[in-house]
C-alpha positions as a LaTeX table, in Angstrom:
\begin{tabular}{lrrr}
\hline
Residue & $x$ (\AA) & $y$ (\AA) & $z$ (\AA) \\
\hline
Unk1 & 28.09 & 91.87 & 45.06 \\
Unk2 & 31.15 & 93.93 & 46.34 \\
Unk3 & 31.78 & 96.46 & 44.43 \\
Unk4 & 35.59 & 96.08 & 44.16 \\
Unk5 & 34.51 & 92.94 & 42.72 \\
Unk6 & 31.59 & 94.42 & 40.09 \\
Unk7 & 35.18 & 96.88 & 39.19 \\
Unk8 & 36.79 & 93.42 & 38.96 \\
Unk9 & 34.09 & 91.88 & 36.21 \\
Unk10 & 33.76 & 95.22 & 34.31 \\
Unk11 & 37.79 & 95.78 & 34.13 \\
Unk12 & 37.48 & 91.95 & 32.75 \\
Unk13 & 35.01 & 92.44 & 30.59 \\
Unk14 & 35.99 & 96.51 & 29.16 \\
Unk15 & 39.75 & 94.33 & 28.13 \\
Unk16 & 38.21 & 91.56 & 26.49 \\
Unk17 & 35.72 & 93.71 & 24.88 \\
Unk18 & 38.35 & 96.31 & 23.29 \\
Unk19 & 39.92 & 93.39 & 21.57 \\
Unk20 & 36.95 & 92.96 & 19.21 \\
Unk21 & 38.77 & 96.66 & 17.67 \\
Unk22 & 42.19 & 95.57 & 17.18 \\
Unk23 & 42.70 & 91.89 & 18.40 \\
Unk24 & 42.90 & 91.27 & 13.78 \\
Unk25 & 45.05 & 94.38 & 12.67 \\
Unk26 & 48.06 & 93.08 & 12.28 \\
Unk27 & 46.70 & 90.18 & 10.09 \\
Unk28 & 44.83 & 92.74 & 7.91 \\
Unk29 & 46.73 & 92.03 & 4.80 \\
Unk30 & 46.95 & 88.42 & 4.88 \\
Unk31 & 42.82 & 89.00 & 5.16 \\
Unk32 & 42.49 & 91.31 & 2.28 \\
Unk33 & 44.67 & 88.09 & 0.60 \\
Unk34 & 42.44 & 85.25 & 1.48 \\
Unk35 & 39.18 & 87.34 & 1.08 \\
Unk36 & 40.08 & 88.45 & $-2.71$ \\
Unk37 & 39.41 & 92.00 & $-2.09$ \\
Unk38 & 41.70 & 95.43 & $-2.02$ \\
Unk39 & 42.97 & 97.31 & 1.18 \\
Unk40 & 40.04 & 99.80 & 0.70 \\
Unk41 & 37.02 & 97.08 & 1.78 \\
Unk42 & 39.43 & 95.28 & 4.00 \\
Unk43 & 39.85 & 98.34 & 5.94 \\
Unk44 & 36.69 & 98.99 & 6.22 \\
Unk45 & 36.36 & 95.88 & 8.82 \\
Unk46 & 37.81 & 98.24 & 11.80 \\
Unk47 & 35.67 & 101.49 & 10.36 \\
Unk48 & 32.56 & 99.98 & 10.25 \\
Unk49 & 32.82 & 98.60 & 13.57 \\
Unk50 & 34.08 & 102.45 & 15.00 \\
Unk51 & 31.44 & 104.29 & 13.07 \\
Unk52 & 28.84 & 101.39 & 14.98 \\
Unk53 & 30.74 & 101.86 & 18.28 \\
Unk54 & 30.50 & 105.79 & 17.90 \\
Unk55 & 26.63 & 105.75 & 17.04 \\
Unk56 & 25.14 & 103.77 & 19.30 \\
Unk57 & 27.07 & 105.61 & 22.20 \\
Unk58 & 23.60 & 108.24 & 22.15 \\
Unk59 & 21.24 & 105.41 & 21.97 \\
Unk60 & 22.38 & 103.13 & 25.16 \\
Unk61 & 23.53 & 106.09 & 27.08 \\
Unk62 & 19.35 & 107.38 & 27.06 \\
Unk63 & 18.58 & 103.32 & 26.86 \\
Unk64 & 20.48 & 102.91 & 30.05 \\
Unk65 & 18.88 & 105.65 & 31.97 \\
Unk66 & 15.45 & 104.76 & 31.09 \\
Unk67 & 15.71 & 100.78 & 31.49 \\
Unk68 & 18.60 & 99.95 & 33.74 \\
Unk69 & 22.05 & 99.03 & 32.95 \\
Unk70 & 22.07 & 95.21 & 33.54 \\
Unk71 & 18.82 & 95.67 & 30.82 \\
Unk72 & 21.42 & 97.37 & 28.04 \\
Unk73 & 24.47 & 95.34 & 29.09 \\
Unk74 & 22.99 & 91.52 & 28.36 \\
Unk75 & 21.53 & 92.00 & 25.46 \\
Unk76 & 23.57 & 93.81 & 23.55 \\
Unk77 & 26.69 & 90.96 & 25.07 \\
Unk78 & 24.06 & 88.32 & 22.97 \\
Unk79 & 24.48 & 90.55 & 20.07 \\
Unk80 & 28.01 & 90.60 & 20.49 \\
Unk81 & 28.12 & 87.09 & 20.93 \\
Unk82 & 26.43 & 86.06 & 18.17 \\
Unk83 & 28.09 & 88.76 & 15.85 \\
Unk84 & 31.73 & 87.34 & 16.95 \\
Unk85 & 30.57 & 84.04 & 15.32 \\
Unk86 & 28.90 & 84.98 & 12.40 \\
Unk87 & 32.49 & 86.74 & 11.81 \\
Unk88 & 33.90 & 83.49 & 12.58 \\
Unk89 & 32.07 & 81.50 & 10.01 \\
Unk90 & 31.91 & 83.79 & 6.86 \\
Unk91 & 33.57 & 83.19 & 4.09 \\
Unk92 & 33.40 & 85.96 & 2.08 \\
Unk93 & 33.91 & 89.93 & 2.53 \\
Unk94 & 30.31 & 91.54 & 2.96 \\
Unk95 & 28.91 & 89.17 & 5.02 \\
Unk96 & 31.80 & 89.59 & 7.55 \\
Unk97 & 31.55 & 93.57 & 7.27 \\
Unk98 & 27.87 & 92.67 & 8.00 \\
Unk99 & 28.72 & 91.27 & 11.45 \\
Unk100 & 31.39 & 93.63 & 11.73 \\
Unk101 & 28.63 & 96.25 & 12.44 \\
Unk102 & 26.60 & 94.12 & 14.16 \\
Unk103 & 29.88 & 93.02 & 16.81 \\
Unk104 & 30.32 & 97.20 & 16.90 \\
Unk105 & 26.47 & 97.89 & 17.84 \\
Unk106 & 27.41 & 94.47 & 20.72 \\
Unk107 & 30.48 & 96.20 & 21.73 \\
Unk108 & 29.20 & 99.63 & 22.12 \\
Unk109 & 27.24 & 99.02 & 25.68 \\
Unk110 & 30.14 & 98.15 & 27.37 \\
Unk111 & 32.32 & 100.95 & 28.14 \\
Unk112 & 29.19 & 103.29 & 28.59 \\
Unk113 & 27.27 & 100.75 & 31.02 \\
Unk114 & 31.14 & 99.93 & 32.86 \\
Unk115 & 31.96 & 103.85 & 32.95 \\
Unk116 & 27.89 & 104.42 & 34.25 \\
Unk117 & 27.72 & 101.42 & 37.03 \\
Unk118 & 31.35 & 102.87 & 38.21 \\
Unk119 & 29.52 & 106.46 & 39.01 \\
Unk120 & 26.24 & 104.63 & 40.47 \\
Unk121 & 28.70 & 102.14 & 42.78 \\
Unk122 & 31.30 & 104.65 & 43.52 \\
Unk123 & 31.65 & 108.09 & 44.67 \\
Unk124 & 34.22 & 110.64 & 46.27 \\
Unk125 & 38.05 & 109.40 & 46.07 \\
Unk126 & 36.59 & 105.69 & 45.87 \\
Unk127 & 34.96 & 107.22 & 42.30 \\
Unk128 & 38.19 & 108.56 & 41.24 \\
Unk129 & 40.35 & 105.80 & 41.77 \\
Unk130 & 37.87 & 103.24 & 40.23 \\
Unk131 & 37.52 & 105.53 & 36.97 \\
Unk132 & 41.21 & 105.44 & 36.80 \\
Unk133 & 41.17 & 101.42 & 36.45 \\
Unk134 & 38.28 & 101.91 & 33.89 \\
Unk135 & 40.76 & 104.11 & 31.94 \\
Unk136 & 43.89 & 101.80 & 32.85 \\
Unk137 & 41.22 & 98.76 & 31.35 \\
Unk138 & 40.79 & 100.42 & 28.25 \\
Unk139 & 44.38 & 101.18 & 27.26 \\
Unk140 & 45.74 & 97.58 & 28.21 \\
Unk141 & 43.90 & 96.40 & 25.10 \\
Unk142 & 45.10 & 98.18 & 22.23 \\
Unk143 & 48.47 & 97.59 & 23.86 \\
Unk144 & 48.99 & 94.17 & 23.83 \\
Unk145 & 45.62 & 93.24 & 21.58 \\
Unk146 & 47.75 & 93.38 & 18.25 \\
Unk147 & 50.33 & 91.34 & 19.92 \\
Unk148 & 47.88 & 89.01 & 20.92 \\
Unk149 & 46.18 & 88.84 & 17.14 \\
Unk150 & 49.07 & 88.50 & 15.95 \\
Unk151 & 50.33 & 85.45 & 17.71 \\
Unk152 & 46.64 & 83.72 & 16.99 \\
Unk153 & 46.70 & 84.74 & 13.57 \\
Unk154 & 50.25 & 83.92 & 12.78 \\
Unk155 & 49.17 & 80.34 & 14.68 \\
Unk156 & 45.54 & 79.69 & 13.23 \\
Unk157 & 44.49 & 82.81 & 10.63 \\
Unk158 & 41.66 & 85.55 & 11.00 \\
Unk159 & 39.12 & 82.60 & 11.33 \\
Unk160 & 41.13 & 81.64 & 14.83 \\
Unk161 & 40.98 & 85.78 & 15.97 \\
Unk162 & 37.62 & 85.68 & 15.15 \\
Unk163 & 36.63 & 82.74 & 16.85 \\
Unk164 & 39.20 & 83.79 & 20.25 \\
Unk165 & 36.65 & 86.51 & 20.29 \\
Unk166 & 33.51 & 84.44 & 20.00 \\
Unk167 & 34.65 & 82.36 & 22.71 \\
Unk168 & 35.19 & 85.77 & 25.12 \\
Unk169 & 31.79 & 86.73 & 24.28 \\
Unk170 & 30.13 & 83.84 & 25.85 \\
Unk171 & 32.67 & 84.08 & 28.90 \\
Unk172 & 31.43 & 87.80 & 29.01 \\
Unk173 & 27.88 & 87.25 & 28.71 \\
Unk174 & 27.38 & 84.20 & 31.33 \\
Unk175 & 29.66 & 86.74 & 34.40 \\
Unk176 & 27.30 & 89.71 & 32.99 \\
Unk177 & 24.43 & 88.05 & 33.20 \\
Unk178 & 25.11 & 86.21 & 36.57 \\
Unk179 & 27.29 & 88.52 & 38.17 \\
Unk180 & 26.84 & 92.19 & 37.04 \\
Unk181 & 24.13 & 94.01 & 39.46 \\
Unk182 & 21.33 & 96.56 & 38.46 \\
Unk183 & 22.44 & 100.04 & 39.93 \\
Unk184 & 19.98 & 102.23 & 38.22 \\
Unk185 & 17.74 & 104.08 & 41.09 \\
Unk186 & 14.44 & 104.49 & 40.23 \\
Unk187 & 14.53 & 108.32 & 39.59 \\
Unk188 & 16.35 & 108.35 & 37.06 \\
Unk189 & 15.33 & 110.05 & 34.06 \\
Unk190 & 12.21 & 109.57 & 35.66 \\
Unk191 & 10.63 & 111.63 & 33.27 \\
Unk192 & 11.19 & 109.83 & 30.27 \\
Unk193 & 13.74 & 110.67 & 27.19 \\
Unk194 & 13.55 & 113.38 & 25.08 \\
Unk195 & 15.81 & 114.50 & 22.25 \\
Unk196 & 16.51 & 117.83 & 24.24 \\
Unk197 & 17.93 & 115.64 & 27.17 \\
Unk198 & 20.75 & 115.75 & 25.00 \\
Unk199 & 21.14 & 119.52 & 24.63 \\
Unk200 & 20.65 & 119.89 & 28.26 \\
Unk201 & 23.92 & 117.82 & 28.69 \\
Unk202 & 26.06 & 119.97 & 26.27 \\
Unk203 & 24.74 & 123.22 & 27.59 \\
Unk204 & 25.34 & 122.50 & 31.25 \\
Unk205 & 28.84 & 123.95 & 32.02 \\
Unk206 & 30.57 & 120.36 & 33.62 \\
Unk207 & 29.08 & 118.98 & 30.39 \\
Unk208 & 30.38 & 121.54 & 27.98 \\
Unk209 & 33.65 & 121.31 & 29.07 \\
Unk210 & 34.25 & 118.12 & 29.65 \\
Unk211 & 33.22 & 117.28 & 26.36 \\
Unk212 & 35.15 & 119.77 & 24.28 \\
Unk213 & 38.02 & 118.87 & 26.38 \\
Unk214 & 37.53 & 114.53 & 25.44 \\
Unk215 & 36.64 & 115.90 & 21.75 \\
Unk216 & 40.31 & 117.78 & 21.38 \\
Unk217 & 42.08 & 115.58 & 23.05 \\
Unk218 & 41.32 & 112.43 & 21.16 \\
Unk219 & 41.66 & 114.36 & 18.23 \\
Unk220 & 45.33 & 114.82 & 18.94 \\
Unk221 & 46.09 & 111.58 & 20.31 \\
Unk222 & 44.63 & 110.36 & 17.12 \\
Unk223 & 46.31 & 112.23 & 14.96 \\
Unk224 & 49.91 & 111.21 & 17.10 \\
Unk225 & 48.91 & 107.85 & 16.79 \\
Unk226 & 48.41 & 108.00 & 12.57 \\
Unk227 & 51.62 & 110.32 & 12.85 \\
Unk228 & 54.39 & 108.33 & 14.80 \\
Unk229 & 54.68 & 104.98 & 12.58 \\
Unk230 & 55.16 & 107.72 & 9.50 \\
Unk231 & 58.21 & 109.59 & 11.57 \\
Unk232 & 59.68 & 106.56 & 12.82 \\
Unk233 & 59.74 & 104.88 & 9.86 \\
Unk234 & 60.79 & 107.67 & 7.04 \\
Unk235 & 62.54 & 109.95 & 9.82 \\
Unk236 & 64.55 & 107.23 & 11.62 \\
Unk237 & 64.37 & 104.10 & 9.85 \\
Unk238 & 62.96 & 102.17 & 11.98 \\
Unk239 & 61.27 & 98.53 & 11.94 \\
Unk240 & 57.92 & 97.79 & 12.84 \\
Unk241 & 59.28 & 95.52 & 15.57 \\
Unk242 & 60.86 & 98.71 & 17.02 \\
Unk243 & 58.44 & 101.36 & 16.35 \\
Unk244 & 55.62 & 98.55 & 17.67 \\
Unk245 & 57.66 & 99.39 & 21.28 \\
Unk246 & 57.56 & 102.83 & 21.45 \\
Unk247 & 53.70 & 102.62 & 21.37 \\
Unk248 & 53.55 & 99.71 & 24.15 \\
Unk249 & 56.05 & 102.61 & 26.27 \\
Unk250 & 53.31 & 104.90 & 25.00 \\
Unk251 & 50.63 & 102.66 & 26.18 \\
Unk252 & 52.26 & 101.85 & 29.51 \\
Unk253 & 52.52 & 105.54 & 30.77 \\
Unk254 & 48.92 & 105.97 & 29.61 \\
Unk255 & 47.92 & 102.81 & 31.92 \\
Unk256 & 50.00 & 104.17 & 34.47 \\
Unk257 & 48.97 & 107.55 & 34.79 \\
Unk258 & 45.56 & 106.33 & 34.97 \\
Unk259 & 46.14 & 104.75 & 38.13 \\
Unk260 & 47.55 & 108.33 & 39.86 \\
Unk261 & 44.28 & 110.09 & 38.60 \\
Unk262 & 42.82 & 109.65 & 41.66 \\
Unk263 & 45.54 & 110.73 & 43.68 \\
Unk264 & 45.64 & 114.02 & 41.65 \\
Unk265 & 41.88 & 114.21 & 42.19 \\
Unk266 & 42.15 & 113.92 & 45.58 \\
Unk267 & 44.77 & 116.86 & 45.88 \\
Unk268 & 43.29 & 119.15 & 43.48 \\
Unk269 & 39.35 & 118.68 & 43.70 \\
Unk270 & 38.32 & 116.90 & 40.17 \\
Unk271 & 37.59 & 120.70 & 38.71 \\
Unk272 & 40.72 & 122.04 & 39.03 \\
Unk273 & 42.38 & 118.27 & 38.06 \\
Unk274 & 40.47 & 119.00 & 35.13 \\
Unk275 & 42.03 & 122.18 & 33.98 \\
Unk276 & 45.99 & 120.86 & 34.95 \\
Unk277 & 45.93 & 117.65 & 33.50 \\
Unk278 & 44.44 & 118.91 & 29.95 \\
Unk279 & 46.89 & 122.04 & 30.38 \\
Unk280 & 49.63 & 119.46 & 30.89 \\
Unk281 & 48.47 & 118.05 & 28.15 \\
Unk282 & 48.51 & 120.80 & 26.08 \\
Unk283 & 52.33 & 121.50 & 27.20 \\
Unk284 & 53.34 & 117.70 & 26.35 \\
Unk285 & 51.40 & 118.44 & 22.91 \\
Unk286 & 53.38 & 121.49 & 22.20 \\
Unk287 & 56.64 & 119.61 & 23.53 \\
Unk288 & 56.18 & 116.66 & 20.87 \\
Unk289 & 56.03 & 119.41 & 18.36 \\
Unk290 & 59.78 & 120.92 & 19.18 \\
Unk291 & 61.62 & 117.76 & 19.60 \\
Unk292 & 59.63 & 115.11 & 17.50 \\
Unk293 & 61.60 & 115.93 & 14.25 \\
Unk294 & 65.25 & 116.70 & 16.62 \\
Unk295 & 66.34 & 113.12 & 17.69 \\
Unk296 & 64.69 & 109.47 & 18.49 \\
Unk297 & 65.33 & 110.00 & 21.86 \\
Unk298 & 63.94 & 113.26 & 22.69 \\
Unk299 & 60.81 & 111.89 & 20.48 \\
Unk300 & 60.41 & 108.56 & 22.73 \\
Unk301 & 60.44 & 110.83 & 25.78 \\
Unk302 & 58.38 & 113.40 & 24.74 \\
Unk303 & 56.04 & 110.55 & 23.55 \\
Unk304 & 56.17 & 109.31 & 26.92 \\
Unk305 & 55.23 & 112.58 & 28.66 \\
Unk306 & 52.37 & 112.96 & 25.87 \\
Unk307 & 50.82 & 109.33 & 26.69 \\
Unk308 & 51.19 & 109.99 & 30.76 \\
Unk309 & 49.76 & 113.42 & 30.24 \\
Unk310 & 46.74 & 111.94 & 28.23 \\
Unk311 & 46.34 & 109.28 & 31.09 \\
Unk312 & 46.08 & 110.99 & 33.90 \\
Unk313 & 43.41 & 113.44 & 32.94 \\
Unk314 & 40.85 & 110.61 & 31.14 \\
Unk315 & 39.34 & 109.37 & 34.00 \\
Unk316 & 38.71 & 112.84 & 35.24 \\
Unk317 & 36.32 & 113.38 & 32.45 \\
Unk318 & 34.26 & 110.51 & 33.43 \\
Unk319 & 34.08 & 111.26 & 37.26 \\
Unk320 & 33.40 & 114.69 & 36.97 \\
Unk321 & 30.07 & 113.73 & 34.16 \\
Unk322 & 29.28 & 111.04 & 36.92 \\
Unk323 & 29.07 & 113.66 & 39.60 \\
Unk324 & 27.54 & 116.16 & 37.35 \\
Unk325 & 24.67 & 114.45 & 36.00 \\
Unk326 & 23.72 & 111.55 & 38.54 \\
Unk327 & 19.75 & 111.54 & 36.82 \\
Unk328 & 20.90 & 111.45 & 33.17 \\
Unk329 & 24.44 & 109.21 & 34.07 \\
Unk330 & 24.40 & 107.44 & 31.05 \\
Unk331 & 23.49 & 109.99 & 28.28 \\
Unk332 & 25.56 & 112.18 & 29.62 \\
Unk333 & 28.62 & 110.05 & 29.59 \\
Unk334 & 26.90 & 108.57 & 26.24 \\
Unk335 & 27.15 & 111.86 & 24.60 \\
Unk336 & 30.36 & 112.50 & 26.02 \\
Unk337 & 31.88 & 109.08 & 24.16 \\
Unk338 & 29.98 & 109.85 & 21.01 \\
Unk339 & 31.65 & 113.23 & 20.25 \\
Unk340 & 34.89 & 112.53 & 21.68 \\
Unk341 & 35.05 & 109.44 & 19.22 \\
Unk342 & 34.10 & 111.89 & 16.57 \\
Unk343 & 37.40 & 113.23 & 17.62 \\
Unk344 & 39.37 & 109.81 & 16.97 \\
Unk345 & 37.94 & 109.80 & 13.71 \\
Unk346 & 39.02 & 113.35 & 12.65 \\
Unk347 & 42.36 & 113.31 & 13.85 \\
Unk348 & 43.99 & 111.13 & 11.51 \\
Unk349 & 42.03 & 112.80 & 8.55 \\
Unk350 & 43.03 & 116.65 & 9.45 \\
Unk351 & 46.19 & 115.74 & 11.33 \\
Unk352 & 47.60 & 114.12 & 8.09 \\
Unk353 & 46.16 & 117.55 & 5.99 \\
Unk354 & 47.86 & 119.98 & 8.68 \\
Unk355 & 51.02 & 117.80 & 8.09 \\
Unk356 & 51.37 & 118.38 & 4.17 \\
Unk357 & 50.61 & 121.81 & 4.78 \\
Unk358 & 53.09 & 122.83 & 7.38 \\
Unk359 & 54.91 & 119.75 & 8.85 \\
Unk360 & 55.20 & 118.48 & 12.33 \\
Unk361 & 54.89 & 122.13 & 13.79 \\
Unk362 & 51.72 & 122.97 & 12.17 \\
Unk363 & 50.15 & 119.70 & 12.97 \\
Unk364 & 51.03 & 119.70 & 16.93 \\
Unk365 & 51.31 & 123.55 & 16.78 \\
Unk366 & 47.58 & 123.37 & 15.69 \\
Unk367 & 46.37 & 120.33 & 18.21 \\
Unk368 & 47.87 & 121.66 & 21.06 \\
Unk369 & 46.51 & 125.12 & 20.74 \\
Unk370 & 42.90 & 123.65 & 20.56 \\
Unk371 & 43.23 & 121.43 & 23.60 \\
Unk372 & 45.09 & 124.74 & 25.54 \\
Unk373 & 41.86 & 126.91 & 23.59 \\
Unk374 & 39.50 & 123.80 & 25.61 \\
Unk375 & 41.39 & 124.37 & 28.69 \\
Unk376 & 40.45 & 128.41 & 28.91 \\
Unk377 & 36.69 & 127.27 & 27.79 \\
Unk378 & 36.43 & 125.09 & 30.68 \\
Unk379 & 38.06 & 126.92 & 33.20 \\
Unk380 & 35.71 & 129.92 & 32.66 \\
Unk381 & 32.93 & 127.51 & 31.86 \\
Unk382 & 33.51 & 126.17 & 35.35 \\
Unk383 & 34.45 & 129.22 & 37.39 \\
Unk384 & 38.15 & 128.13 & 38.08 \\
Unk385 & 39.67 & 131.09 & 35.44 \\
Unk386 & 36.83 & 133.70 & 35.40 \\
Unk387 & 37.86 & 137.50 & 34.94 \\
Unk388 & 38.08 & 138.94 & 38.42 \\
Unk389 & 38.41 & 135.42 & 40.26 \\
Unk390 & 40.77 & 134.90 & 43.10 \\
\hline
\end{tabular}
């Protein structure tokens, strides 16, 4: 099969897929009502399925290595599949937080076998620019996924959502299974898997950076992403209907940038793309701090430079750890996704404790001076800012 085309059927499947994690969210509350049970346990439908998602990122990334990535990918879509309906058909709480985890454990293969086939099919420019659309893939679904749930709940409840993504899942698994080719070479991770195969990957220096660097960063995006709603809403007074735009602008300068990554790759040499697009990052982080709290405006922009900032260095992460570790592709980018979603889940948590300590500044102040604190790491990590280099 082409490989434009295998992008093609991994782009399709990576969008689907992300809507298992936020497709229902905006029908939350009229599930808490119909299930009988308090906004603590309904919440606990989207945690569940991240704390699955996060976890099983260090078994399939080894998994893939050793077996092959067609070998992950079907199986766990079957899971996935057969999770989506038991979610469909429940009728009480537990038993859909059951298949909650069970759709997150499904879920979890994709984006590591998708970000792992892209580094076996791909390399160069041609790997650059196809991570980008992997990145642009994964930000088009919490975009317009609420939007989506919405509509289908507001039309035919959670039980339609639910059943929307049961219906994906079989589309999914029949193009995987008939369509998706086996890229792993037979070297790799020859050897077989051992527990230090995952120490190896966080000592090596592309490793070690690129993982602090997707650690910090989704830690502050995370932590923007609890924060704006708050600020728009008690700050500026606006509606949901309004504040739900300035995250699609958010989103769309995220997909967007994601697309020039490989154009800024190409210019800079990944390494060095590496170091300027987290700096910028770091600048855009510090630049939400001054103006966030100044006027809407100057907030929607900086927002804007925040979200293209973000973009455009993702998919650098994922090429470099592609290039990097071509034996151990899929633990390495398996570790990579575990601890950087460790990141999504401690941003909201310590973002909103930095806030009630020391507002807006201390928050940003705080995030952006770890993700500029990642930047020096890596760039003497890498070579690119050691003492006495030209």
């Amino acid at each position: 099969m082409n490989p434009k085309n295998v992008l093609f059927l991994l782009g399709v499947t990576i969008l689907l897929g992300t809507f298992a994690q936020n497709l229902f969210m905006p029908i939350l509350p009229a599930m808490q009502e119909e299930f009988h049970t308090t906004a603590y346990i309904i919440n606990w439908t989207i945690s569940i399925f991240t704390v699955a998602l996060a976890v099983m990122q260090i078994v399939y990334g080894p998994l893939i290595d050793l077996w092959g990535r067609k070998k992950v990918m079907v199986p766990a879509l079957i899971l996935y599949m057969l999770a989506s309906f038991g979610c469909y058909m429940v009728e009480s709480i537990y038993p859909l937080l059951f298949f909650r985890a069970l759709q997150g454990i499904g879920f979890a293969a994709i984006p590591i076998v998708a970000a792992t086939v892209i580094g076996d099919l791909f390399s160069g420019q041609k790997r650059a620019e196809a991570m980008g659309t992997y990145q642009m893939m994964l930000g088009i679904g919490p975009a317009i996924g609420p939007l989506l749930g919405g509509w289908i709940g507001g039309v035919g409840g959670h039980s339609a959502v639910f059943l929307f993504l049961a219906i994906s899942a079989v589309f999914l698994l029949i193009a995987n299974t008939t369509l998706l080719p086996e890229t792993k070479k037979e070297q790799s991770a020859a050897g077989g898997f051992h527990f230090r195969m995952f120490g190896y990957v966080l000592k090596q220096p592309i490793g070690a950076s690129v993982i602090l660097l997707g650690f910090t960063q989704m830690f502050t995006y995370y932590s923007f992403l609890l924060y704006i709603p708050v600020q728009l809403t008690n700050h500026y007074q606006l509606s949901a209907e309004q504040i739900g735009l300035v995250f699609l602008l958010v989103s769309a300068t995220f997909m967007i940038s994601s697309k020039v990554s490989g154009k800024v790759q190409k210019r800079l040499g990944t390494r060095w793309a590496l170091l300027v697009t987290a700096g910028a990052n770091a600048l855009a982080t510090f630049l939400f701090m001054a103006l966030a709290d100044v006027s809407l405006i100057l907030l929607v922009i900086a927002s804007a430079c925040f979200g293209f900032t973000l973009g455009i260095g993702m998919p650098v992460h994922t090429t470099l750890l592609s290039e990097a570790f071509e034996k151990e592709r899929g633990t390495a980018i398996g570790v990579y996704n575990f601890i950087r979603y460790g990141g999504m889940a401690a941003g909201p948590v310590v973002g909103i404790a930095l806030f009630g300590w020391g507002g807006t500044w201390l928050e940003f102040g705080v995030a952006g001076l770890t993700i500029a604190g990642a930047v020096l790491f890596a760039g003497r990590k890498v070579g690119l800012l050691a003492v006495g280099s030209r």
